[in-house]
C-alpha positions as CSV (number, residue, x, y, z in Angstrom):
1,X,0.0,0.0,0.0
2,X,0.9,3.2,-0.4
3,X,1.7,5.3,2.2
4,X,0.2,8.8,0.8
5,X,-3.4,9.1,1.5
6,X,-5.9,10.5,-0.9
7,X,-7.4,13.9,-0.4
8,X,-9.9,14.6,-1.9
9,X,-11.8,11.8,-1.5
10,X,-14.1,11.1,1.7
11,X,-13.8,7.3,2.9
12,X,-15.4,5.4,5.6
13,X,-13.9,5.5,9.0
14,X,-14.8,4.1,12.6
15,X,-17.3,6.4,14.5
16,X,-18.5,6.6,18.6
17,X,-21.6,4.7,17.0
18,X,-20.5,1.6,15.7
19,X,-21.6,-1.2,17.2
20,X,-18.7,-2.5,19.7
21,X,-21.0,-4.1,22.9
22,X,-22.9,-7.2,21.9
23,X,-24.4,-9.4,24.2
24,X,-23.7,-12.1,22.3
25,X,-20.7,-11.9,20.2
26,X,-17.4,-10.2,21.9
27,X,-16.4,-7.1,20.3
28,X,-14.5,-5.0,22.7
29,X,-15.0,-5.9,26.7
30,X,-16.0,-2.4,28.0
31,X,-13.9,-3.0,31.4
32,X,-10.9,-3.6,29.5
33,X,-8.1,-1.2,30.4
34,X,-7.7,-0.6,26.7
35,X,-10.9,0.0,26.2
36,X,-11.4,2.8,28.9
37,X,-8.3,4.6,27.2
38,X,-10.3,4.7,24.1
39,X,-13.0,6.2,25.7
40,X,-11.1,8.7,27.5
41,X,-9.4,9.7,24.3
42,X,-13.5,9.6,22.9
43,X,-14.0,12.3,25.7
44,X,-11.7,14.7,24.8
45,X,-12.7,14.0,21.4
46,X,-16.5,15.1,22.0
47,X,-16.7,16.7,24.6
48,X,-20.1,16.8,26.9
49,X,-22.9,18.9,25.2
50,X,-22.8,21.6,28.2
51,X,-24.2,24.5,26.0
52,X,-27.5,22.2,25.4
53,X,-27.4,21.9,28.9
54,X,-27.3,24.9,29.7
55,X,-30.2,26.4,27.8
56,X,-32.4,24.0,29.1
57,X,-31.6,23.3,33.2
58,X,-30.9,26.8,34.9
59,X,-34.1,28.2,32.7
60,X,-36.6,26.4,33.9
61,X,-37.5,26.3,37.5
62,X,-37.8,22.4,38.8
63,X,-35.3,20.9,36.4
64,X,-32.8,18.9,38.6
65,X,-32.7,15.6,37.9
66,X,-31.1,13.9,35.5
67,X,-30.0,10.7,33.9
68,X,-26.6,9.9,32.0
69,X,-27.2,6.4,30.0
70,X,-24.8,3.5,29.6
71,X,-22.4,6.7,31.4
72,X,-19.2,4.4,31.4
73,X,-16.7,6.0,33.0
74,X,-18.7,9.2,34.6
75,X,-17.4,11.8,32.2
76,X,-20.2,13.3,31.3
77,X,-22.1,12.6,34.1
78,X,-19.1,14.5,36.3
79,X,-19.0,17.3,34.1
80,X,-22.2,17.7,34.4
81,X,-22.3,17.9,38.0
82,X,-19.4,20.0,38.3
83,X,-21.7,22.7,35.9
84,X,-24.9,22.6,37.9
85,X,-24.0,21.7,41.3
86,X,-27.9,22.5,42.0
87,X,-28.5,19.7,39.9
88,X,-28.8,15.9,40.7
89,X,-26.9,13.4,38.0
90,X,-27.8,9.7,37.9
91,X,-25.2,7.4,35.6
92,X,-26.5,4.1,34.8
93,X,-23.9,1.3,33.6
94,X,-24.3,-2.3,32.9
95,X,-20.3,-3.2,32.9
96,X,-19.6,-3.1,37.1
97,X,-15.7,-2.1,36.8
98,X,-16.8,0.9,35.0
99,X,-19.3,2.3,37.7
100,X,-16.5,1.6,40.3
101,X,-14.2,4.0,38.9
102,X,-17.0,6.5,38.0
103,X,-17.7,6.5,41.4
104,X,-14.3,6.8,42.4
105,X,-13.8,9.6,40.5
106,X,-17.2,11.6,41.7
107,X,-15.0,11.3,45.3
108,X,-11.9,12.6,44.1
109,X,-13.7,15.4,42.9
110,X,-15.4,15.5,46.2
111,X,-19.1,15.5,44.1
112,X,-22.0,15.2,46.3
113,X,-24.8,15.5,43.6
114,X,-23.6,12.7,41.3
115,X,-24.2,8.7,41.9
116,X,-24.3,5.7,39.5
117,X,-25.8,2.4,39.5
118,X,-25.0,-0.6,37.7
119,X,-27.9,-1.3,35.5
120,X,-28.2,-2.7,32.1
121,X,-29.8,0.1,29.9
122,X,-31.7,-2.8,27.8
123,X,-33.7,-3.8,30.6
124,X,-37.1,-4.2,30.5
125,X,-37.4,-1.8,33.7
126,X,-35.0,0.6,35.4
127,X,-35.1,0.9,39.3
128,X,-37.1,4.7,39.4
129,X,-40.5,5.3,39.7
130,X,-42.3,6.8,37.0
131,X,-42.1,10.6,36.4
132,X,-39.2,11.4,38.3
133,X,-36.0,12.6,35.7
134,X,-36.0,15.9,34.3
135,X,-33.7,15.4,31.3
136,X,-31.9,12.1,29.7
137,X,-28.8,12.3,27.7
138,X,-29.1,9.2,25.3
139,X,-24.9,9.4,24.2
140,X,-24.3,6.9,21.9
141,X,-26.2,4.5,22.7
142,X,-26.0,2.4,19.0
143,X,-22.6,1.2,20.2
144,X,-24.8,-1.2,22.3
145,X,-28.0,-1.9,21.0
146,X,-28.5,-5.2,19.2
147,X,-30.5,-4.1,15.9
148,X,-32.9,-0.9,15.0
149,X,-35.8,-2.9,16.9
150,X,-33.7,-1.9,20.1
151,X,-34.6,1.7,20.7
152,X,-38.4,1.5,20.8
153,X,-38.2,-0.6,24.1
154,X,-35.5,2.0,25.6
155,X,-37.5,5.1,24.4
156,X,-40.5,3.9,25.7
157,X,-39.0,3.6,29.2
158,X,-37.2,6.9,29.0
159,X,-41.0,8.3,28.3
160,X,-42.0,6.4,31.5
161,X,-39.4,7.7,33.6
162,X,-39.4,11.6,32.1
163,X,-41.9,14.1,34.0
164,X,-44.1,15.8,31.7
165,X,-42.2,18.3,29.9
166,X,-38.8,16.3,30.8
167,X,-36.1,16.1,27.8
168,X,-34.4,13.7,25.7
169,X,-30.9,14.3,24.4
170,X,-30.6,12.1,21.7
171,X,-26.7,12.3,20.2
172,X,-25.7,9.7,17.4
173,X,-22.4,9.7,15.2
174,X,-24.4,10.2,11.5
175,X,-21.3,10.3,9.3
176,X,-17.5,9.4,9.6
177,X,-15.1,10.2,7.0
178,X,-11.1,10.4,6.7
179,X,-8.8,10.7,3.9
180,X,-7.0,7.5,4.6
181,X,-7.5,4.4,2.5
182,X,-5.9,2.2,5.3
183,X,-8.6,3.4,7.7
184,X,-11.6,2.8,5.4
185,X,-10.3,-0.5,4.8
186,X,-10.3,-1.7,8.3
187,X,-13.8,-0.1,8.9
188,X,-15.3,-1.9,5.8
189,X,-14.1,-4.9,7.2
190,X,-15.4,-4.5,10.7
191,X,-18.9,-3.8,9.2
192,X,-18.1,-7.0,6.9
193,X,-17.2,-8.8,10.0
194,X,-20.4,-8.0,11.8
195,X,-23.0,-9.1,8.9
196,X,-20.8,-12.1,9.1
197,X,-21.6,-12.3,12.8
198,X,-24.9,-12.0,12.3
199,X,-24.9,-8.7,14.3
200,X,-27.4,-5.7,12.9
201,X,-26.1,-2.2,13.7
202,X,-28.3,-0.2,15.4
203,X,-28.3,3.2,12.7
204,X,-29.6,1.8,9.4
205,X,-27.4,2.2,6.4
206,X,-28.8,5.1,4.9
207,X,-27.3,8.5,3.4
208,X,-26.3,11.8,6.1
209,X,-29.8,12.9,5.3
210,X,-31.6,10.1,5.9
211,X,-30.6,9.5,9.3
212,X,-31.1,13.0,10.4
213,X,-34.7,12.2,9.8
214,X,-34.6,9.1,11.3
215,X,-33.5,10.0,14.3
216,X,-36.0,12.2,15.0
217,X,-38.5,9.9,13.8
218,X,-37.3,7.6,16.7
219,X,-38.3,10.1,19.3
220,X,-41.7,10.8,17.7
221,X,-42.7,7.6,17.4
222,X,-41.8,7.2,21.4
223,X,-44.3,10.2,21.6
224,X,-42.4,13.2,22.3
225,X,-42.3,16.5,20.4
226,X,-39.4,17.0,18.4
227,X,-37.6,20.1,19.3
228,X,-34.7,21.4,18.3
229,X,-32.2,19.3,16.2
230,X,-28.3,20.3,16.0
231,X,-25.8,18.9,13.7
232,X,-21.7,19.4,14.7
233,X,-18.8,18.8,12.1
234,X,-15.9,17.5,14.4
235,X,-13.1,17.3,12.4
236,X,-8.8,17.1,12.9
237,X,-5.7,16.0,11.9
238,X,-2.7,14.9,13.5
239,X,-1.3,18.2,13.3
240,X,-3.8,20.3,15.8
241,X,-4.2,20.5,18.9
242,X,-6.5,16.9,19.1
243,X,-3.7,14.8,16.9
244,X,-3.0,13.0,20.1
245,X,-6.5,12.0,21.2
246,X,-7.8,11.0,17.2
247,X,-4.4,9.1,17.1
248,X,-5.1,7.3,20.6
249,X,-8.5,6.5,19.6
250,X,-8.2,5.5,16.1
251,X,-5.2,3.1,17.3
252,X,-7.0,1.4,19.8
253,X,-9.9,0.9,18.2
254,X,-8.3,-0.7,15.5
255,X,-6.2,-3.0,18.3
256,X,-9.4,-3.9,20.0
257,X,-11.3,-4.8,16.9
258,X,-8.4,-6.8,15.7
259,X,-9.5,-10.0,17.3
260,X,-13.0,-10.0,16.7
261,X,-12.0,-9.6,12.4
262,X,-9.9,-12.2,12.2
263,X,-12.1,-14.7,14.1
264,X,-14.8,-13.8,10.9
265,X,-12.2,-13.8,8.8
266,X,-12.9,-10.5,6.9
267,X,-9.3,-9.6,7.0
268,X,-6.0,-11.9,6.6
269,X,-3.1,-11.2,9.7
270,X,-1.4,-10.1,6.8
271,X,-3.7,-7.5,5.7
272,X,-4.8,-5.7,8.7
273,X,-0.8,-5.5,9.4
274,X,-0.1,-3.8,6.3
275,X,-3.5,-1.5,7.1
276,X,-2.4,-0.7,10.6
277,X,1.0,0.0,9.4
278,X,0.3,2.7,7.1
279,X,-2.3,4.0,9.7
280,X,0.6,4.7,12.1
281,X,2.4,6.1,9.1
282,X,-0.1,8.6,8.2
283,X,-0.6,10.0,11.7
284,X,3.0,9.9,12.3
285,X,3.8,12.4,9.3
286,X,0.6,14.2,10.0
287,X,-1.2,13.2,6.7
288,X,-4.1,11.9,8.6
289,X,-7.6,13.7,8.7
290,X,-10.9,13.2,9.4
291,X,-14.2,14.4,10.4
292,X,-17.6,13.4,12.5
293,X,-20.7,14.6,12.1
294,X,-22.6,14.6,15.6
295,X,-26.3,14.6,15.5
296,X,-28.3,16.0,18.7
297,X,-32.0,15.3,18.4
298,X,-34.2,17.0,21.4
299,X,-37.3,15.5,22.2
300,X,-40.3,16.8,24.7
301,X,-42.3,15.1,27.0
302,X,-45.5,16.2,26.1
303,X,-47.9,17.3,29.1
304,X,-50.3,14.7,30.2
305,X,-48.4,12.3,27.9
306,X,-49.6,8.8,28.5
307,X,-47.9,5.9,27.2
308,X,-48.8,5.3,23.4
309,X,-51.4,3.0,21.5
310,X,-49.5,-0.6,21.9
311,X,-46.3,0.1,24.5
312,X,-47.6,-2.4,26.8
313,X,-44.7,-4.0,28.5
């Protein structure tokens, strides 16, 4: 392979919501050490949405609870707190390691109004009573849900435990694109190696446009009102300021994803080698760049919103 990447041309790369938790097949184990590197690169990466935040809490009197899902390490669930001490944060994880060291680090930052609780966000029920969060931030969540079928079930219990008037922050990855053929050729064969699996992505395989819509379809079809929808271009090189963290992530997601190829065989030793060579050549010489584009869908608890026709548990 060569080692100069094209320019000009957009190609697939990984993004925060690819499918990388499955409850049956192992992709990456989130309580790996690894792993919670990657995700503290991811963090500095995207950084918690406190501007949305912020118009919504301090401006409306009786907003103070709120729930982080699937929060992993705590960090946006700490930030959070940090910004709205006032405010009561709730993180809810399924992997038991990770809520240890969120709640390790809520005490090194001496946080009273932060706790989290291990609990799988694809149960049928979470442990609160009905009514009683003011806002839910929904981060990502397609990393772990087993198939578009997925998010009416969770919707539908973020609807039950939302007040009337309560908010969901939905935030999905819609488009990834770089200008390195060695990275779109490891992504194309981790989405190769997860039809081969049998595993369906949770974010249909659609154009930018489509999934914009789609989105906010999910949340009307949960029965909220759609409000407003923002759309972020992240992008970087190895040369700014965020080289180091794209680098660290891109790296170790390859790494960790390594295993789970080769066992479908959608890439040879060989190959992914020669891929991840040039990989580490491009951001090395500062060739490398890349883009997200980060999709924030709001949604509204309507007043006297009853559950919808047919989402009977």
């Amino acid at each position: 392979m060569s080692s100069e990447p094209t320019r000009r041309l957009p190609l697939a790369m990984f993004t925060p919501s690819d499918l990388v938790e499955s409850a049956t097949d192992p992709i990456i184990d989130p309580a790996s050490l690894t792993e919670r590197s990657r995700q503290a690169f991811l963090a500095q990466l995207v950084p918690a949405p406190l501007s949305q935040i912020a118009l919504r809490l301090p401006a409306r009197a009786g907003y103070r609870q709120v729930l982080d899902l699937a929060s992993g390490a705590g960090n946006w669930a700490l930030s959070v707190a940090r910004r709205f001490p006032r405010c009561q944060v709730t993180g809810i994880e399924r992997c038991g390691a990770l809520v240890e060291q969120a709640r390790a680090g809520a005490g090194a930052a001496f946080l009273s109004n932060v706790s989290f609780r291990e609990v799988d966000v694809l149960a049928s029920e979470w442990p609160f009573p009905d009514g009683y969060f003011d806002l839910i931030n929904a981060r990502f969540l397609a990393r772990l849900l087993p198939g578009q079928s997925a998010w009416r079930p969770l919707l539908r219990e973020c609807m039950r435990v939302l007040r009337p008037g309560g908010v969901i922050l939905l935030v999905e990855c819609i488009e990834g694109e770089a200008n390195s053929r060695a990275v779109h050729l490891l992504s194309l064969a981790y989405q190769q190696a997860l039809i081969q699996a049998g595993l369906r992505p949770a974010l249909p395989y659609v154009s930018e446009a489509q999934r914009m819509v789609w989105l906010d379809g999910l949340l009307t079809d949960a029965g909220c009102k759609v409000g407003a929808r923002e759309v972020t271009r992240i992008g970087w090189t190895t040369r700014n300021r965020q080289g180091s963290e794209i680098a660290g992530y891109l790296l170790l997601t390859v790494r960790l994803l390594r295993p789970f190829m080769l066992a479908q065989g959608t890439i040879s030793k060989e190959e992914f080698a020669q891929a991840y060579r040039q990989l580490g050549e491009e951001i090395a010489s500062g060739q490398f760049a890349g883009s997200w584009r980060i999709q924030i869908s709001t949604g509204v608890v309507p007043q006297g919103h009853d559950d919808p026709p047919g989402a009977g548990r």
